[in-house]
N, C-alpha and C positions, 0 to 999 in steps of 0.2 A: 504494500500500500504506500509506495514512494507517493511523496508530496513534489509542491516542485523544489526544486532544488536550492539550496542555499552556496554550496561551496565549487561555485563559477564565477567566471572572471566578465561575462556576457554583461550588455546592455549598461555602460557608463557611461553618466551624464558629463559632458565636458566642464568642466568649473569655468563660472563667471557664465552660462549659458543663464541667465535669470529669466530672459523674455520667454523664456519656452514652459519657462518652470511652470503649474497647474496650481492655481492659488490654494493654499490651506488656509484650515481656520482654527483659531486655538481654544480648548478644551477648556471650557469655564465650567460647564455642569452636565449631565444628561438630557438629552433634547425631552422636551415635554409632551407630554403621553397627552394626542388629540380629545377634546371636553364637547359633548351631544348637548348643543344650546339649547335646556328647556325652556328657560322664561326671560323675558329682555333685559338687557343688560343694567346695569343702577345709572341712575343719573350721575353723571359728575357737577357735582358744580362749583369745586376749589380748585381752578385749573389756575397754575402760577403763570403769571407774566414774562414774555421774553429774559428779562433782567433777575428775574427770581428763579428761572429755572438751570439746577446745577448742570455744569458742564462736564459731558464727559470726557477722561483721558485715552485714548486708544494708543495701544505700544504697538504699534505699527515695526518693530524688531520682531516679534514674538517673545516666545519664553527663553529665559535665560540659560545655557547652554550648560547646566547641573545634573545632580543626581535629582531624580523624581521628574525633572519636567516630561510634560507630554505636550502633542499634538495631535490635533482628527486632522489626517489627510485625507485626500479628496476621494478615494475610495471607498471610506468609511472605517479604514483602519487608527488605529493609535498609537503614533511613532513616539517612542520613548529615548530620553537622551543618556547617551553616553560618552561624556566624556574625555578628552583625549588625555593621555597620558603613558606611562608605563604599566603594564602587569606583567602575571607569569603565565606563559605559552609553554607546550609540552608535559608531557608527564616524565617518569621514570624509566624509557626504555629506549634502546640502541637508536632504535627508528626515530624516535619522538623526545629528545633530549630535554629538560627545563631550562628553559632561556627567557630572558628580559626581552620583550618586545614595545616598542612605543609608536601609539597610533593617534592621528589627529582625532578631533569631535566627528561624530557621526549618529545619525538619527536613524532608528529600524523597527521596524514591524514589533507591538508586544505579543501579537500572535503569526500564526500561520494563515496564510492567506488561504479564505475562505471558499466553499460551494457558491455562493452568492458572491463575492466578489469577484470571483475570476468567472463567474456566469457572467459578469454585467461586460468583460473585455470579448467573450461571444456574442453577447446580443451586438456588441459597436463594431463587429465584424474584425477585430484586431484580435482575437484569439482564436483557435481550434474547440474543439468539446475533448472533454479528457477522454480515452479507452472506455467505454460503454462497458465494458466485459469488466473492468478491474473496479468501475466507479460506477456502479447501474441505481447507485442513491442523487447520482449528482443535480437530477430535475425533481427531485423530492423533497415538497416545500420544508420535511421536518428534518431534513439535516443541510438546511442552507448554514448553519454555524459551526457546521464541520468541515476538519481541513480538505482543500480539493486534492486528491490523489489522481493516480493513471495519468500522469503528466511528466513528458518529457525534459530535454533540456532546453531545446528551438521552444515549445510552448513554454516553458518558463523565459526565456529571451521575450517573447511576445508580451505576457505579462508586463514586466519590468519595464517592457518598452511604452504599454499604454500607459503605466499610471504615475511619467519619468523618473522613475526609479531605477533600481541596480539591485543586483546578486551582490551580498557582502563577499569580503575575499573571507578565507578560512580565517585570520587572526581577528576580524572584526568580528566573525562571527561565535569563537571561542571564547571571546574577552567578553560578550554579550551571554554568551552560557554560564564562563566559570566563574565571571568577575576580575576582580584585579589582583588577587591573591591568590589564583589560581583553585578554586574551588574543586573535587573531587565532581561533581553534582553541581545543578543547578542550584538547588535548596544549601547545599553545604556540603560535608564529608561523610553526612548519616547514611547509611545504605537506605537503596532504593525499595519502598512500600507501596502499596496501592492508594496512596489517598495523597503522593508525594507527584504519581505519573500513571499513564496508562502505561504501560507492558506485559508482556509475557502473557500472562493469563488472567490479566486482572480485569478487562473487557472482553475482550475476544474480539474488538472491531473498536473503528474509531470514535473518537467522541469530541464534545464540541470544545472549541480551537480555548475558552478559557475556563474550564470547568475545578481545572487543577490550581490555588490560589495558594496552597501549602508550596508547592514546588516552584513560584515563582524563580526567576534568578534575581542577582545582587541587585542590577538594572529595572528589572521589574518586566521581564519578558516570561510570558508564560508559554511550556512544553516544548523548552528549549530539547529537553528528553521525554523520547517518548510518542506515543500519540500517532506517529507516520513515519515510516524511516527513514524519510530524511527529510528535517524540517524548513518546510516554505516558506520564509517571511523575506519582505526586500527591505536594501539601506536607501535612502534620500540624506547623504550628507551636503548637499547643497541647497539647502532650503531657502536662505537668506538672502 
């Protein structure tokens, strides 16, 4: 049940490309759940004067380039920030040595991209439909918030391409799993449970892209383990 793919080098935005960039919008609260107008609305009748009514500040920068911030991109996803700096890449072994790596700020999916959102790059005729055969949930209104699997690498290029974004490189997307300290796990160095990830036996199929809120990582990305074999989310480090 590959998702799309995260550790390719495909679909990079060139820096300083801003006019092309897809406006986002920054994440103040959850959009509000539509209200069935029973009866008309009240009168107003203390409406303040040009000069009495407060000004609003809009930070036309967005959010400050920290641990926590987010943003709704224009797909409906929630890019989360991380940071640039040093952490620890590698584990313990011949192949895969512990080494100091340092990467600039970069902004990335908190989840895996979605049934419904990589549905909406088919309907705009810029994507394929994933394998019928591997993803026969994928037109099924009750798992639009499950990760889209049956997708290639070219259909994950396609993605990234609609919604100007990118495939992280492997160290952006390891420093976003382990954190800066090189975490064992998403969650820490605890061994892995059922209430921490999906694996092994603990579903038997996928499930929806943020169900798992014990396992987040240090950054605040969920199912960085787990869930799809290899997990879908894009970077947008040129937002600004």
């Amino acid at each position: 049940m590959a998702g799309i793919s995260l550790i390719m080098s495909a679909c990079n935005l060139p820096f300083g490309a801003a006019a092309t960039q897809p406006t986002v919008a920054l994440v103040t609260e959850a959009p509000a759940t539509a209200e069935v107008v029973t009866e008309p609305p009240a009168v107003v009748t203390d409406i303040p004067t040009a000069t009495e009514a407060a000004l609003v500040t809009i930070n036309l920068a967005g959010p400050p380039m920290e641990l926590g911030s987010k943003y709704k991109y224009v797909d409906g996803s929630i890019l989360i920030a991380v940071p640039g700096g040093e952490f620890i890449m590698g584990y313990n072994a011949s192949d895969n040595p512990i080494h100091n790596v340092t990467l600039s700020d970069f902004w990335i999916y908190s989840t895996k991209v979605t049934n419904q959102q990589y549905a909406l790059c088919v309907q705009a005729g810029k994507c394929t439909p994933p394998d019928p055969l591997n993803n026969p949930d994928f037109e099924d209104h009750r798992f639009v918030n499950f990760p889209v699997t049956a997708v290639n690498h070219t259909q994950a290029a396609e993605y990234c391409s609609y919604v100007h974004g990118r495939l992280p490189s492997e160290a952006e997307w390891e420093k976003t799993a382990r954190g800066p300290e090189g975490n064992l796990f998403p969650w820490g160095d605890e061994a892995p449970v059922c209430d921490l990830l999906n694996f092994k036996f603990c579903e038997g199929k996928t499930t929806a892209v943020n169900n798992y809120t014990n396992g987040i990582s240090y950054y605040g990305a969920f199912d960085m383990s787990g869930n799809a074999r290899m997990g879908g989310r894009l970077v947008q480090s040129n937002l600004l």
